[in-house]
N, C-alpha and C positions, 0 to 999 in steps of 0.2 A: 403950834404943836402942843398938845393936852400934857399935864401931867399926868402919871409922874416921870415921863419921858424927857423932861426939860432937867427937871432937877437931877436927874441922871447924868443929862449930856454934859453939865456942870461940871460933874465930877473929873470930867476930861479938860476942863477949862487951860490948866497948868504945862499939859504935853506941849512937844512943838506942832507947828501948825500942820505938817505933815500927817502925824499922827492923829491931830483932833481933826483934820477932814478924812482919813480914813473912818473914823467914828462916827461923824456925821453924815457920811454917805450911806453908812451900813444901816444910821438909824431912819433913814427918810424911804430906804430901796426895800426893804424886810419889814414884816407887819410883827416887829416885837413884843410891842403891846397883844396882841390877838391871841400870840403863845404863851406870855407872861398870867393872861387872863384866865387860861386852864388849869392853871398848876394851881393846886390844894394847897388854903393857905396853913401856916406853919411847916413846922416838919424841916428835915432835910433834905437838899433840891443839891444835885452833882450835874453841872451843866458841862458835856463834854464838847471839846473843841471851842473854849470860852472865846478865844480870839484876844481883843485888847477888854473883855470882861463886861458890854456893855448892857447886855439881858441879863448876865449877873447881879450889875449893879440892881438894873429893875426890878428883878424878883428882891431882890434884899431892901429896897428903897421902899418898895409895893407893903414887905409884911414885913415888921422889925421882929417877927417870933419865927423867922428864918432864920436857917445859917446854911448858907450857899457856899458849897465847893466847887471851884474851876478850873481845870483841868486844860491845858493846849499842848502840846508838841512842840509849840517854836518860844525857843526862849525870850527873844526880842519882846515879843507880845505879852507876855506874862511878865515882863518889867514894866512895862507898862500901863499891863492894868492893876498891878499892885498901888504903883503910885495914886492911880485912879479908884476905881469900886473898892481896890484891898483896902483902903483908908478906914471904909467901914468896919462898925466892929463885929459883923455878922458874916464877914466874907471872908474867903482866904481862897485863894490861888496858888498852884504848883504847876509845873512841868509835867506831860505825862499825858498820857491819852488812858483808854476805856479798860486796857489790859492792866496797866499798871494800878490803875483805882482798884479794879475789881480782885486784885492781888494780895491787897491791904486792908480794905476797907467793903468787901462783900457782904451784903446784906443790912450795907448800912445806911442806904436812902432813902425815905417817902417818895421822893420824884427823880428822873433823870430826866434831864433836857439837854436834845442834840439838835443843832438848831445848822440846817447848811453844812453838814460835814460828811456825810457818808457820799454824795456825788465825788468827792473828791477821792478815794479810794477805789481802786480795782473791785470789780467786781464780786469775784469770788471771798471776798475778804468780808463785805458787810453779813453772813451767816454768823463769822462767828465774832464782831462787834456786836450784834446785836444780843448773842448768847453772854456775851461778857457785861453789856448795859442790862440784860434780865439778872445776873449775878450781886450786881450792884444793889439790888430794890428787895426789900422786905416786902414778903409775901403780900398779894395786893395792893402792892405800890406800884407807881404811872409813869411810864415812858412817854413822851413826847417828841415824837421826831418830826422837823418839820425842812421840807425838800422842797426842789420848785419840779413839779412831775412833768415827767415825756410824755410830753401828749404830742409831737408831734407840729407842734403851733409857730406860730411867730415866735412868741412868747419863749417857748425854749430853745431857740434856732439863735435866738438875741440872747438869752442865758448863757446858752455854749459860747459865742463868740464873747459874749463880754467879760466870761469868768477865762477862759482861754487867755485874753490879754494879761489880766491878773495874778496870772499864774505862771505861764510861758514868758510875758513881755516885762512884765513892772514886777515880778517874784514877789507879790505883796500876801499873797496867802501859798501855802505850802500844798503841793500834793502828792497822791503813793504811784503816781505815774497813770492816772487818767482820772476821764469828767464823765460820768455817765452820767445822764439822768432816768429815772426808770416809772415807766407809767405804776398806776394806783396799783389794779389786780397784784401783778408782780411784787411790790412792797408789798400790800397786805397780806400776800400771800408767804413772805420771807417773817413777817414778825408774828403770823400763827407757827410757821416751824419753829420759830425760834421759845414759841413755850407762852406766848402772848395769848390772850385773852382783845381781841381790837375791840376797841368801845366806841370811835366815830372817825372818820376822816374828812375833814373840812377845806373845803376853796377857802384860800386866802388871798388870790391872786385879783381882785374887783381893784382896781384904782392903781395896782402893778405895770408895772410891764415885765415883770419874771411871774412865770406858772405857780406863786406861791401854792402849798397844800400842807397841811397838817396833817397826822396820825397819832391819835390818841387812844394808848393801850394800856394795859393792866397785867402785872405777872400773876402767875399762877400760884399758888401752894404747891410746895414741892410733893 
């Protein structure tokens, strides 16, 4: 594994063994680096849905003229990743999803990275995440959302069923009561309503077995 993904995974060295093979599974299954690689360096970067923090830690490890805010829902994890990536003096983590940032801190990011979280909410519900992650970004700042897309495939037939286990069986990641996954058209077509400017959307899924896809957008001037 290339840096700076190794020295990353480090930073989990100390949790119990449980914890650092959740971390280690998410870093080998998900093309983190890929997403890490777009984000503008410096600036402020608010990655929602951090989880135990570990593309945090990478955006913060990648550029020391970051300061990365992380953001989850489930408190367990953000204990976690405090011990972990918070260690750094460029990070910090809280409780709390998209609403509650965009409450406090609107208009205060260069980048938002949402990496695997919007499948896990209901439907109707990603409009107005996504009006809340545009709230968050100074005019001309990048949203990065990055989903494994309904296409249809193997690839998301073994998505559903494996995140299903994860969620239903072993409660290891939280959700708002369903897994959708939603082909390209339809997202890009949700984060032009949402006031987005789309700049590219990229396959990441080559050497996967999940439909990895990237969406990389720009907000608008109010």
């Amino acid at each position: 594994m290339n840096a700076p993904l190794t020295p990353t995974l480090s930073l989990f060295s100390h949790l119990p063994p449980g914890e650092r093979f959740h971390v280690h599974a998410r870093a080998f299954s998900a093309p983190l680096e890929a997403v890490a690689a777009r984000v503008p360096p410096g600036g402020r970067v608010a990655e929602v849905g951090c989880g135990h923090g570990l593309l945090s830690g990478l955006l913060a490890l990648g550029d020391s003229r970051r300061h990365v805010h992380g953001v989850d829902p489930d408190p367990r994890k953000i204990t976690w990743a405090r011990k972990g990536p918070g260690t750094l003096p460029n990070v910090v983590f809280e409780v709390g999803g998209v609403e509650s940032l965009a409450a406090t801190q609107a208009g205060g990011f260069d980048t938002v990275v949402v990496c695997d979280v919007l499948y896990l909410l209901p439907l109707e519900r990603w409009p107005g995440f996504l009006r809340d992650a545009s709230r968050l970004l100074r005019p001309g700042g990048r949203l990065l959302v990055k989903e494994a897309e309904g296409d249809g495939s193997w690839k998301h037939r073994k998505c559903l069923a494996q995140e299903w286990v994860m969620v239903k069986w072993l409660g290891r990641t939280k959700a708002g009561g369903a897994l959708v996954l939603q082909p390209r058209h339809a997202m890009e077509a949700l984060l032009r309503d949402a006031g987005f400017h789309l700049r590219e959307t990229v396959e990441l899924g080559a050497g996967y077995s999940t439909p990895h896809i990237l969406y990389v957008a720009e907000a608008r001037a109010p």
